[in-house]
C-alpha positions in Angstrom: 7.8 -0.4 -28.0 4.9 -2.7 -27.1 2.1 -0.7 -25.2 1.5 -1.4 -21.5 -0.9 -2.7 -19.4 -1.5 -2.8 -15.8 -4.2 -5.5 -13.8 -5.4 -4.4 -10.6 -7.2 -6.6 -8.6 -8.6 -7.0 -5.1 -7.5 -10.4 -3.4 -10.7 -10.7 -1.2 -13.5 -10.6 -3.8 -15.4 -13.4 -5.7 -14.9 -15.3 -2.5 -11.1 -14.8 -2.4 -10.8 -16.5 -5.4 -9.5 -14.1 -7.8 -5.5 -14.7 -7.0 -5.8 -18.2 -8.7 -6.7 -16.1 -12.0 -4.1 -13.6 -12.2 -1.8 -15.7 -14.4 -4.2 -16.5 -16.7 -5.6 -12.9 -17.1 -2.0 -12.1 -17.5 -1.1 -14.4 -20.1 -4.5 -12.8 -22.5 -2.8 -9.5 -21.8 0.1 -10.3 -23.6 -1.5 -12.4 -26.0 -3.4 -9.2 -26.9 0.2 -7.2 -27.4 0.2 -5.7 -24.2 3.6 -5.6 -21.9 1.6 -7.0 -18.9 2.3 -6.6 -15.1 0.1 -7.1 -11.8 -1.2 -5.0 -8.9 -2.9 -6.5 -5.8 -4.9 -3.9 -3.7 -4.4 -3.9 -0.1 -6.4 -3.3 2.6 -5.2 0.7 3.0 -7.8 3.4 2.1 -8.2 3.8 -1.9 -5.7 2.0 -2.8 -7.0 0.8 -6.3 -7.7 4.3 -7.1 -4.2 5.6 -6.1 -2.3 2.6 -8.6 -4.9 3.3 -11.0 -3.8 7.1 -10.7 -0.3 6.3 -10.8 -0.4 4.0 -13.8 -2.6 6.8 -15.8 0.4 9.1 -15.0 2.6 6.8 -15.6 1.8 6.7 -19.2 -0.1 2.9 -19.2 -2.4 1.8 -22.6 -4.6 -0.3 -20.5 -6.0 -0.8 -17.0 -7.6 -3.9 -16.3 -10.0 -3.4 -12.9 -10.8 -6.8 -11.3 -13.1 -6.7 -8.6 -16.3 -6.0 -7.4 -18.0 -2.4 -8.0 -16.4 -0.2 -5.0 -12.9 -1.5 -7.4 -14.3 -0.5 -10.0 -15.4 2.4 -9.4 -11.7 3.4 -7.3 -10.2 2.6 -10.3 -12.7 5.2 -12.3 -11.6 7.8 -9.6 -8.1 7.0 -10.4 -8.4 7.1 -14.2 -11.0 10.4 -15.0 -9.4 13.4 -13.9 -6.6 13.1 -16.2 -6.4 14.6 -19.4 -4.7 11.6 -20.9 -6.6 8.7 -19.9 -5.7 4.7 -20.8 -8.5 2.0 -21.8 -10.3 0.3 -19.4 -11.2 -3.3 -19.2 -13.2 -4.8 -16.7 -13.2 -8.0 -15.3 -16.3 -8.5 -12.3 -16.0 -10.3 -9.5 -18.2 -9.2 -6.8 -21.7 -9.8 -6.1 -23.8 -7.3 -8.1 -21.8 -6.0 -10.9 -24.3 -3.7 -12.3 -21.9 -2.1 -15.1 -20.8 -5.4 -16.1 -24.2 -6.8 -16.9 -24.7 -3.5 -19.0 -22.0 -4.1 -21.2 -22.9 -8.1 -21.2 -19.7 -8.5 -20.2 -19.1 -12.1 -18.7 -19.8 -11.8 -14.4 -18.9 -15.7 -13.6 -15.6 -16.8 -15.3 -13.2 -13.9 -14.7 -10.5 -15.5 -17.8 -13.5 -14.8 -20.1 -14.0 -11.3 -19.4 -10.7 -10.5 -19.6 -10.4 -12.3 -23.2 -13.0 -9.2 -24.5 -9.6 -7.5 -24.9 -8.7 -10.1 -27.5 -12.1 -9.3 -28.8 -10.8 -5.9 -29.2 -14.8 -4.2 -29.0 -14.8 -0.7 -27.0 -17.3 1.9 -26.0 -16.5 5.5 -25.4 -18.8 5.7 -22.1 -20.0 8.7 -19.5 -18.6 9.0 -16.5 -20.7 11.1 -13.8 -19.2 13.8 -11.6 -20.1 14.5 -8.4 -18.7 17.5 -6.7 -14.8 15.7 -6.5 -16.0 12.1 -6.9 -16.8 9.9 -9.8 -19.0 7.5 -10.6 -19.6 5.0 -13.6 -23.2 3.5 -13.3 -25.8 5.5 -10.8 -25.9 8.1 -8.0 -28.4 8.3 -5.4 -29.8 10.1 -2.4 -32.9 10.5 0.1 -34.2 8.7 3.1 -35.3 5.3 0.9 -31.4 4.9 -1.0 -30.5 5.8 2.8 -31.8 2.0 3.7 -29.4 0.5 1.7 -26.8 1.1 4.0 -28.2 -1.3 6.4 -28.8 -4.1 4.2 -26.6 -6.6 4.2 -24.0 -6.9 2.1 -24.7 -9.8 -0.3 -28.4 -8.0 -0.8 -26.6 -4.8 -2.0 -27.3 -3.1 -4.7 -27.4 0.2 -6.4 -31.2 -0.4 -6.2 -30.9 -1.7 -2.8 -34.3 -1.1 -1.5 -35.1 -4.4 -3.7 -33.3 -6.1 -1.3 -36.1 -5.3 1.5 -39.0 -6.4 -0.7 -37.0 -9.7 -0.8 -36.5 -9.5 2.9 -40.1 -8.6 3.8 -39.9 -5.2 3.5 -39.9 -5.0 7.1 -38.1 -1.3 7.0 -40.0 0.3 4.2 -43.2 1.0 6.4 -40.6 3.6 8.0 -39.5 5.5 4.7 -40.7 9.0 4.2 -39.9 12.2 2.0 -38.3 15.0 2.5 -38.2 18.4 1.4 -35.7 18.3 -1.4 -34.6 21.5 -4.0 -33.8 19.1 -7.7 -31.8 21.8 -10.4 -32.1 20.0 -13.3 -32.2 20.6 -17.5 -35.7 21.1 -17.8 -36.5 22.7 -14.7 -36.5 22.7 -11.0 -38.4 20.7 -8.4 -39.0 22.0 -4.9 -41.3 19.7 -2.5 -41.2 16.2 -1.1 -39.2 13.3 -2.3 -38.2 10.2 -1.0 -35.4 9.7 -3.5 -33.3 10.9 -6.9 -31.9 8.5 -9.1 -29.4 9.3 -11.6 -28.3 6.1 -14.2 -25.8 5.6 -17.1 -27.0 2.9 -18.3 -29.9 0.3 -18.2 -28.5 -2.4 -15.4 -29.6 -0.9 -12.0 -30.0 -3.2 -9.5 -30.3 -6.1 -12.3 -33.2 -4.6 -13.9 -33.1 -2.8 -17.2 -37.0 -2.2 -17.0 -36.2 1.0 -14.1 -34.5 3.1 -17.1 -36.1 1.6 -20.0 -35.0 4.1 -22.8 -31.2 4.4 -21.1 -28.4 5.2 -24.1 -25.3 4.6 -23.5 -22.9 7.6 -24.6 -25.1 9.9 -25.0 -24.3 12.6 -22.3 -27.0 12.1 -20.7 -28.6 10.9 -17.3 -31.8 9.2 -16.5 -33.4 11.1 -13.9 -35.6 9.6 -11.6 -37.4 11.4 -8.5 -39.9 9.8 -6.2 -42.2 11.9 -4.9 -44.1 9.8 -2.7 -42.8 8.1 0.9 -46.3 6.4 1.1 -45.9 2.6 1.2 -48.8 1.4 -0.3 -48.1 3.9 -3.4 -44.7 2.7 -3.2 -45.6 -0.9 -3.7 -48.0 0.2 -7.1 -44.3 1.8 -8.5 -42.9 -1.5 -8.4 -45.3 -3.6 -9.6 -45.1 -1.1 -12.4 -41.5 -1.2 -12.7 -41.8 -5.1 -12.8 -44.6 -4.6 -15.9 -42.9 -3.0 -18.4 -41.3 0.1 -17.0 -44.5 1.5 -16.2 -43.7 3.7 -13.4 -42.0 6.2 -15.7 -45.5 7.9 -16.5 -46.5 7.5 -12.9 -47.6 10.8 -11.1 -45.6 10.5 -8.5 -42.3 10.0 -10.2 -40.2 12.3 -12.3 -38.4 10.7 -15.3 -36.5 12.8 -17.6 -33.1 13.3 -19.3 -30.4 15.7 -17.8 -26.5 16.5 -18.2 -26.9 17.7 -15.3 -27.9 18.0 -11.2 -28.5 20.1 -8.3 -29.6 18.3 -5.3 -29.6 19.1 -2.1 -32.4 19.3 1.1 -34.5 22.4 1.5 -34.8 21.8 5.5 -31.0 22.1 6.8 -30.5 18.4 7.2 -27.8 16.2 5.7 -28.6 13.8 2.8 -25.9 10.8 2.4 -25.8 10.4 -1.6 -24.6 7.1 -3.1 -22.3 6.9 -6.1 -22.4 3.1 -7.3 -23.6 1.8 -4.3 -21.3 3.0 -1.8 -21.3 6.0 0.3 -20.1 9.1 -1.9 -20.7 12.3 1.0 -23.0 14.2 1.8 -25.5 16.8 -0.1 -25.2 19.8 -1.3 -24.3 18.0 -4.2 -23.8 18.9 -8.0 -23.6 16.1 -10.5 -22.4 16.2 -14.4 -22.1 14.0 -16.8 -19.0 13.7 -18.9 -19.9 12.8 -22.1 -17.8 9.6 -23.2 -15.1 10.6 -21.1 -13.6 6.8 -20.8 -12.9 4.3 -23.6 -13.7 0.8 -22.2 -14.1 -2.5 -23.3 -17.6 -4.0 -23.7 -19.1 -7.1 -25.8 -20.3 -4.2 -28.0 -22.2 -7.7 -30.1 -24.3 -8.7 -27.3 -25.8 -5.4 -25.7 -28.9 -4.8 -27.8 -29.8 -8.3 -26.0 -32.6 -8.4 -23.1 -30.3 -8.3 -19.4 -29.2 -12.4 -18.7 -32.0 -13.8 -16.9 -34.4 -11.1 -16.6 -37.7 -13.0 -16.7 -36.3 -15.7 -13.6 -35.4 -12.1 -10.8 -38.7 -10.4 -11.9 -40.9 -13.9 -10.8 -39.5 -13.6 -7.7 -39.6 -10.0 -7.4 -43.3 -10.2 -8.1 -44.4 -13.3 -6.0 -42.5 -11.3 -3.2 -44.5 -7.8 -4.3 -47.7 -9.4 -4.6 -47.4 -11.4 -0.8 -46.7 -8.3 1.2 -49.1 -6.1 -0.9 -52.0 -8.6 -1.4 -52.4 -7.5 -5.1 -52.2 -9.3 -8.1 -48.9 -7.3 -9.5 -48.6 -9.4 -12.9 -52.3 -10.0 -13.8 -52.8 -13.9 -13.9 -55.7 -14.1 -11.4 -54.1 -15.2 -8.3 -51.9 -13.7 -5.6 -48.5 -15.2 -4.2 -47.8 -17.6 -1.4 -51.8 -18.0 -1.2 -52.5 -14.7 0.2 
């Protein structure tokens, strides 16, 4: 009996264009053995996750999740609490696709990423937990993730507070810590933060210089914490992050490895956490990592490569750093925009 494989995709992303794809991504499915049918999300509340749920039960070899990250990551929720999981392939189609550009697979033609099943190259990845939810690339929380929720929607990212540096950083002025209680592998932090990051791989927000030493696999998170809500200190931690992944020995940040997370805030007020760029609930929240809980499809060839196009987003992150901080961020003697 030939094994089975099951496409979900969402109609609306990549500009509506992904229906005109979905005999072609078909036709590599069964070129790659598979017994090959279609599912097209609708607009109902997880749908993706629920057909991904059903298919996993159903006894399906493969899943192929076609969309942007909030598909993506439904289909993750559908997929990891069974014992028996399927493959997952991945074919991006939205407009930051973070785990994609980790695991170089291909974020513009969607009949190309699909043909890495032909290539046949897996990875047994993590998959985070958080309290009932999962997640496949970062989690999130305090008042600076928080601004991410107002930014608009072709801006967002899993590192979204990029996206106001871009924009002017008009809201960042605003951002503050908060009294935050971090359990994590090597200890506990009590005081003031103005954000946690935890990351799977490398690709957050685009930039692989934020997690610098990220394995893939390896059971482990990146930890992030940023202690300071000051925005002129805030400003110094990116420049750093833009010059080499500097921040990571930066006094106000913690940066460590951890299966594990406790996070929640110390004065009675909620926290809104993100899992993958969406909204995931509120803290108290405990996160662990599932060591390669999911076997998925990557262009296993290409990953030791620098991120696609790094050097062209960090110019214009750093002209845009250096023109609302007035500092010369990358060295070469002069400031943007002729400040």
């Amino acid at each position: 009996m030939r094994p089975r494989a099951r496409l979900i995709y969402n109609p609306t992303s990549g500009n509506e264009g992904m229906r005109r794809y979905v005999a072609d991504i078909l036709d590599v499915m069964e070129q790659a053995g598979y017994e090959a049918s279609a599912f097209q999300t609708t607009p109902k509340p997880f749908s993706a996750k629920k057909e991904a749920s059903r298919a996993t039960k159903d006894g399906f070899d493969l899943i192929v999740g076609a969309g942007g990250d909030g598909t993506i990551n439904e289909v993750v929720n559908g997929i990891a609490p069974h014992r028996h999981r399927p493959k997952l392939a991945i074919i991006p189609a939205g407009t930051t696709n973070d785990y994609a550009r980790a695991l170089r697979i291909p974020r513009e033609d969607p009949v190309a990423a699909a043909k890495l099943i032909l290539k046949g190259q897996t990875l047994r990845m993590d998959i985070g937990q958080a309290n009932d939810h999962y997640f496949m690339n970062i989690a999130a929380g305090g008042l600076l993730t928080e601004l991410t929720y107002q930014v608009p929607s072709e801006f967002k990212s899993i590192f979204g507070y990029f996206a106001y540096v871009v924009k002017g950083a008009e809201m960042l002025p605003a951002v503050q810590s908060v009294p935050m209680h971090l359990e994590f592998d090597d200890g506990v932090y009590d005081g003031p933060a103005s954000m946690f990051l935890l990351a799977m791989t490398n690709s957050v927000g685009g930039f692989e210089q934020i997690v610098p030493d990220s394995s893939m696999g390896d059971g482990k998170f990146s930890l992030i914490v940023v202690k300071t809500g000051n925005f002129a200190d805030f400003l110094v931690l990116i420049g750093k992050v833009l010059n080499g992944g500097r921040h990571t020995d930066d006094s106000n940040v913690i940066y460590t490895k951890t299966s594990k997370l406790v996070a929640k805030r110390t004065d009675g007020q909620e926290m809104k956490i993100n899992l993958d760029g969406e909204f995931g609930g509120n803290a108290p929240m405990t996160f662990k990592n599932l060591k390669q809980h999911m076997e998925i499809f990557a262009n296993v060839d290409e990953i030791p490569k620098k991120n696609l196009d790094p050097d062209v987003v960090t110019e214009d992150y750093v002209e845009e750093v250096e023109h609302i901080s007035h500092q010369d961020i990358n060295g070469d003697g002069k400031i943007a925009k002729g400040e």
